[in-house]
C-alpha positions as CSV (number, residue, x, y, z in Angstrom):
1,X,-4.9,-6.1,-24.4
2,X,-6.9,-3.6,-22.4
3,X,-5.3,-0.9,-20.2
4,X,-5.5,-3.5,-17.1
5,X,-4.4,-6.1,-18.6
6,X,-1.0,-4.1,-19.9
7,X,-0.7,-2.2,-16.2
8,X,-0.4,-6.5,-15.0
9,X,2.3,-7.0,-17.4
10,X,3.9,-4.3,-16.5
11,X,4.0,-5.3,-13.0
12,X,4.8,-8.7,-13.7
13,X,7.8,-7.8,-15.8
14,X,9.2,-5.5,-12.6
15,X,8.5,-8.4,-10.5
16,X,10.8,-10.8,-12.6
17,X,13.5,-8.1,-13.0
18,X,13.7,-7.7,-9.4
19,X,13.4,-11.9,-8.7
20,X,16.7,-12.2,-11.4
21,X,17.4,-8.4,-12.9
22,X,17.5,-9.9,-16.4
23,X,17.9,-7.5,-19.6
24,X,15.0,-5.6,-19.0
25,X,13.7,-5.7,-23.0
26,X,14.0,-9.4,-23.1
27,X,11.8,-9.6,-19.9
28,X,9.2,-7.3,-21.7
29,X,9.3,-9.0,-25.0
30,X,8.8,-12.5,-22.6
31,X,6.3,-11.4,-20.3
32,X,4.0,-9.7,-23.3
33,X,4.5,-12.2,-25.9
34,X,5.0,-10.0,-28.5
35,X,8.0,-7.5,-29.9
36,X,8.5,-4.0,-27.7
37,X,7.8,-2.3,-30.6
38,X,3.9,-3.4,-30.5
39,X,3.5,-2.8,-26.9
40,X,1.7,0.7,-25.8
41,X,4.9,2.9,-24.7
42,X,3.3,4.0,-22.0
43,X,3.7,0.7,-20.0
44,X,7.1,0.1,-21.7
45,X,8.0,3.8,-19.9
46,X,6.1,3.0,-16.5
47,X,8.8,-0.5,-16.9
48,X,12.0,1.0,-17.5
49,X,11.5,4.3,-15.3
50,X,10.2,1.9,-12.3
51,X,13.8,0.2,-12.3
52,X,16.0,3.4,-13.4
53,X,14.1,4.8,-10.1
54,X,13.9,2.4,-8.1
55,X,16.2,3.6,-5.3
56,X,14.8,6.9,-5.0
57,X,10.9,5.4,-5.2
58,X,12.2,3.2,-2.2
59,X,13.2,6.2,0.0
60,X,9.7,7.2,-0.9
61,X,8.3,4.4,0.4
62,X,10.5,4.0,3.2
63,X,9.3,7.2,4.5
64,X,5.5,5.9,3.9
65,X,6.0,3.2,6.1
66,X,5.6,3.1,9.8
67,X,7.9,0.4,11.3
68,X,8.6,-1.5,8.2
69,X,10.5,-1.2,5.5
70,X,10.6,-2.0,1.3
71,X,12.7,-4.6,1.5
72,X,10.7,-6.5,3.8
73,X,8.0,-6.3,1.3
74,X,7.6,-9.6,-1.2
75,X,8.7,-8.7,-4.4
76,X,5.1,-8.5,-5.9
77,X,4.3,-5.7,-3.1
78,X,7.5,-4.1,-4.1
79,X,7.0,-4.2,-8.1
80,X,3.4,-3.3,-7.1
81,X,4.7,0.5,-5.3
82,X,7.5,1.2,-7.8
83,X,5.0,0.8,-10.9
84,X,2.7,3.3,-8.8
85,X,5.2,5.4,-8.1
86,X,6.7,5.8,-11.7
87,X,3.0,6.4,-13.3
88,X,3.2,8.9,-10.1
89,X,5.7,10.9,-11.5
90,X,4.9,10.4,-15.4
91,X,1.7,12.4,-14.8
92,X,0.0,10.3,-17.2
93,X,-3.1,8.9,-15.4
94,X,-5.0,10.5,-12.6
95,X,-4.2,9.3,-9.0
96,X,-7.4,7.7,-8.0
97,X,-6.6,5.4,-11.7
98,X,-3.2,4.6,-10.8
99,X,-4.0,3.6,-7.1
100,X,-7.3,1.5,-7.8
101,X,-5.1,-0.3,-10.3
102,X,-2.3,-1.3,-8.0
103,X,-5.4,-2.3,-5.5
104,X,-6.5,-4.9,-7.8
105,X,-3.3,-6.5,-8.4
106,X,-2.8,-6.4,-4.9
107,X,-6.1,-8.3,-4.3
108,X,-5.1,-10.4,-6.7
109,X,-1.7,-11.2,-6.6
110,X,-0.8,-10.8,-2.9
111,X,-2.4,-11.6,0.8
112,X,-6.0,-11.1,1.5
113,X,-4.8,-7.9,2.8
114,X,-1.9,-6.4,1.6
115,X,-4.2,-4.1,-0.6
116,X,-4.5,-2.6,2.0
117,X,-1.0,-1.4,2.6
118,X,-0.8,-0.5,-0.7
119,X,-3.6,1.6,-0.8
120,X,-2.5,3.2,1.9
121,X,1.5,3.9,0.6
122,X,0.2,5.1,-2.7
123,X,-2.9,7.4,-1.1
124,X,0.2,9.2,0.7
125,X,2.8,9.7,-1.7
């Protein structure tokens, strides 16, 4: 799997923890089809520090938005920001990376033009 295609996982993994908040290394091993160890740590990191953060990446985001608020978000849009936010702080991959990613998901996970909102939320924090 190439670097996009693990950063989808990823997402997709949040996204089912935060639709049923299974045992987050069951949902890995599910979602990637294959045993944690053989994953890229990086994205196993991104996984576990999105959900050990998610509170405080919500305030984040909270702040970000004007008139709105996470939790009115889908839970794509939501697993979407917390993935950016934790490769945010793991100061791993350069901004303009991390934020063209979480556009292409958006574009094609989510309404015609909610990449735009999460362009926007990322570009600011």
């Amino acid at each position: 799997m190439n670097r996009h295609e693990l950063r989808e996982k990823a997402m997709i993994t949040v996204y089912q923890y935060l639709l049923v908040e299974r045992d987050i290394d069951e949902l890995i091993e599910d979602t990637f089809a294959m045993p944690k160890n053989e994953i890229d740590p990086y994205f196993i990191e991104i996984i576990h520090q999105s959900i050990e953060n998610e509170d405080r990446y919500h305030a984040y985001i909270d702040n970000v938005l004007k008139d709105w608020k996470f939790d009115r978000l889908g839970r794509i849009e939501q697993a979407i920001l917390l993935n950016g936010c934790s490769e945010f702080d793991l100061k791993k991959t350069e901004a303009a990376v991390i934020i063209d990613e979480s556009v292409q998901l958006a574009k094609k996970y989510c309404d015609a033009d909610t990449y735009k909102l999460i362009n926007s939320v990322l570009d600011v924090i």
